[in-house]
C-alpha positions as CSV (number, residue, x, y, z in Angstrom):
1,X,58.6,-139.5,127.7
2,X,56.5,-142.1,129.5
3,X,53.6,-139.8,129.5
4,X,53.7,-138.6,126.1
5,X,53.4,-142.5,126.0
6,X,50.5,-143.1,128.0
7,X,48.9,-140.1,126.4
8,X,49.3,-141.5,123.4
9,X,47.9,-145.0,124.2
10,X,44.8,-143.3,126.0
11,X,44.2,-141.3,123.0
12,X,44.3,-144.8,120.3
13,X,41.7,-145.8,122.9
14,X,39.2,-142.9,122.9
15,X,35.9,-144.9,122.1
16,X,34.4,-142.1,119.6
17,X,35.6,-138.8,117.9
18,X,32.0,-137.1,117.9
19,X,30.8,-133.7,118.2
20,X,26.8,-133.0,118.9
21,X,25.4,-129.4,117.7
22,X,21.5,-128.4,117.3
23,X,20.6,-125.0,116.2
24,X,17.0,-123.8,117.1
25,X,15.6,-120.6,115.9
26,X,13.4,-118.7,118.3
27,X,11.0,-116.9,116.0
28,X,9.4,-114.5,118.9
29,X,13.0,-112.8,119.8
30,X,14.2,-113.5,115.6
31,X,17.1,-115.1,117.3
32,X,19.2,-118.9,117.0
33,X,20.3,-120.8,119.6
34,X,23.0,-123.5,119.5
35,X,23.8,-126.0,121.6
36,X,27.4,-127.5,121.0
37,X,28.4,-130.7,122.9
38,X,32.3,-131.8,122.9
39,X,34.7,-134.0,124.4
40,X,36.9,-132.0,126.7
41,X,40.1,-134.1,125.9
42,X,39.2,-133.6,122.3
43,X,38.5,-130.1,122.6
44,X,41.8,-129.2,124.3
45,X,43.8,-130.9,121.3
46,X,41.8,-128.9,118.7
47,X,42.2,-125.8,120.5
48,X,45.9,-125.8,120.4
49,X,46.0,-126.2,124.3
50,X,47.0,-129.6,124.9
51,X,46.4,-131.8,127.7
52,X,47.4,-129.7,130.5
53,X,45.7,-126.5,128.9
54,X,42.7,-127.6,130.6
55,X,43.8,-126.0,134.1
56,X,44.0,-122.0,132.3
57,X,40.2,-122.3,131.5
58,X,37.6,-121.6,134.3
59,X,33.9,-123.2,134.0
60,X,32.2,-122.0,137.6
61,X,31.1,-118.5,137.2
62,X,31.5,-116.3,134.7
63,X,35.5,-115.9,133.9
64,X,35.5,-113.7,130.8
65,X,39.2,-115.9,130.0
66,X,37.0,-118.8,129.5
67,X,34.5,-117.4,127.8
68,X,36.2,-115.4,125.6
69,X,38.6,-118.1,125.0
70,X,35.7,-120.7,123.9
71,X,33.3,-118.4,121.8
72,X,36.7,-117.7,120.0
73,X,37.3,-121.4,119.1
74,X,33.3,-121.9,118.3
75,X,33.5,-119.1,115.7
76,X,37.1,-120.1,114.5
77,X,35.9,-123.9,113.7
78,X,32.4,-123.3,113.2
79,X,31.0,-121.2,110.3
80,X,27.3,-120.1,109.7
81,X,25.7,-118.3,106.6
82,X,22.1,-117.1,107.2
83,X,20.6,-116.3,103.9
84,X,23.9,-116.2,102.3
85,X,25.1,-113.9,105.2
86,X,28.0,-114.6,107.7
87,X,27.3,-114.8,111.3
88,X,29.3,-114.5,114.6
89,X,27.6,-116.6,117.9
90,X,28.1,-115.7,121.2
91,X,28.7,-118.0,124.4
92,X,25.8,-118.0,127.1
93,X,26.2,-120.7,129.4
94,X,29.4,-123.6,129.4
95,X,29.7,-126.4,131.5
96,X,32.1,-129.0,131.9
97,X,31.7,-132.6,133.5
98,X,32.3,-136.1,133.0
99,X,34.8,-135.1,130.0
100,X,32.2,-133.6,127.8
101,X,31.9,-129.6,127.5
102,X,28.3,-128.3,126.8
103,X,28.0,-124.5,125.6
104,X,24.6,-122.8,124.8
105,X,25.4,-119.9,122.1
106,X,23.3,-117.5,120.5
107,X,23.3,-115.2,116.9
108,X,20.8,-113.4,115.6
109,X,18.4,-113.0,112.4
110,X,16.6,-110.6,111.6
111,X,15.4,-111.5,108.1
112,X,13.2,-114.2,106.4
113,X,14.9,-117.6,107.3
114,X,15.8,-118.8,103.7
115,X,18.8,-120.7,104.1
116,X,21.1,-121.9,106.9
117,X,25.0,-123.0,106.0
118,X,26.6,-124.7,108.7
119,X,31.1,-125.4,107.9
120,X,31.8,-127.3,111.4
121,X,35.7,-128.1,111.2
122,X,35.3,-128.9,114.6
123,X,38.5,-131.8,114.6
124,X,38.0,-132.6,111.3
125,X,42.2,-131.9,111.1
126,X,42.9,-134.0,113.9
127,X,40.8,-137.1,113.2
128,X,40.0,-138.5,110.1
129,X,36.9,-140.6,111.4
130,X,35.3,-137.2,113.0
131,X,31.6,-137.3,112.7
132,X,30.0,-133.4,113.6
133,X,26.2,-134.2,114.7
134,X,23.9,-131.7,113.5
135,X,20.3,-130.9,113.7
136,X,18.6,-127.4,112.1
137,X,15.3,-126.6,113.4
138,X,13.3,-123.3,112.2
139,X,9.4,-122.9,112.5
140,X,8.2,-126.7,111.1
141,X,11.7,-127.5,109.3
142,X,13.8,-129.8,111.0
143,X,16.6,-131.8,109.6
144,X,19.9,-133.8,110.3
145,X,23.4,-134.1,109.6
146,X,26.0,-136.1,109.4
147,X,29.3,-133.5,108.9
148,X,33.1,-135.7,108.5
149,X,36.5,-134.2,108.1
150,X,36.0,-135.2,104.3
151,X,32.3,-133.3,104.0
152,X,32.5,-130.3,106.4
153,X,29.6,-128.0,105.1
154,X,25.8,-128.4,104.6
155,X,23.1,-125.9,103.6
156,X,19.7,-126.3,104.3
157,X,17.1,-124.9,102.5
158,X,14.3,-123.5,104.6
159,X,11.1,-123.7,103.0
């Protein structure tokens, strides 16, 4: 009871509800690369692990649990259309410290970049004030958003 308590009380003091994702495409190899940046203690509510589910996921090495485990979350709360057409990523590198998880994931293209739809439900059901950070970058286009629990999905139009 006392630490459902203090959880609780840590959690009304969490200073920000913010996620951070960039997705670059890398013409040469027709290929996207995504950077995601979380905080852990937000991440393991939104995962459906809890606090303590923290000590079942493994971020030296290459434990295929974790992995596994994390590029199923990213594609569960994180959908992306290219050109109208659904894509899966796939995690490279993770990396946990100082409470914030960083992952590097890749999909592919292999068509004319026309479009890019990005639905990041990353905590938007947990907190109403969730910002998701994003920033689209493809040849000379580069633009921002702003994605909230009330506005999860953008579509950029690549010109």
């Amino acid at each position: 009871m006392i630490r459902l308590l203090i959880f609780s009380l840590w959690l009304a003091f969490h200073p920000v509800h913010v996620s951070l994702m960039s997705i670059d495409y890398e013409p040469e190899g027709k290929v996207f690369n995504m950077f995601l940046k979380i905080y852990f203690d937000d991440f393991l509510l939104d995962s459906g692990l809890g606090a303590g589910g923290g000590e079942m996921l493994v971020f030296k090495g290459s434990d295929q649990f974790t992995k596994v485990f994390l590029t199923d979350y990213v594609n569960e709360k994180v959908s992306i259309m290219i050109n109208g057409d659904p894509v899966k990523a796939e995690l490279g590198k993770m990396d946990l410290s100082d409470n914030e998880l960083r992952m590097n994931l890749t999909f592919g293209s292999g068509t004319k970049i026309r479009s890019i739809t990005v639905k990041n439900q990353i905590m938007t059901s947990i907190y109403s004030d969730q910002a998701n950070m994003l920033i689209v970058k493809v040849n000379d286009f580069e633009e921002g958003a702003r994605l909230t629990a009330l506005e999860t999905e953008k579509t950029f139009d690549i010109k």
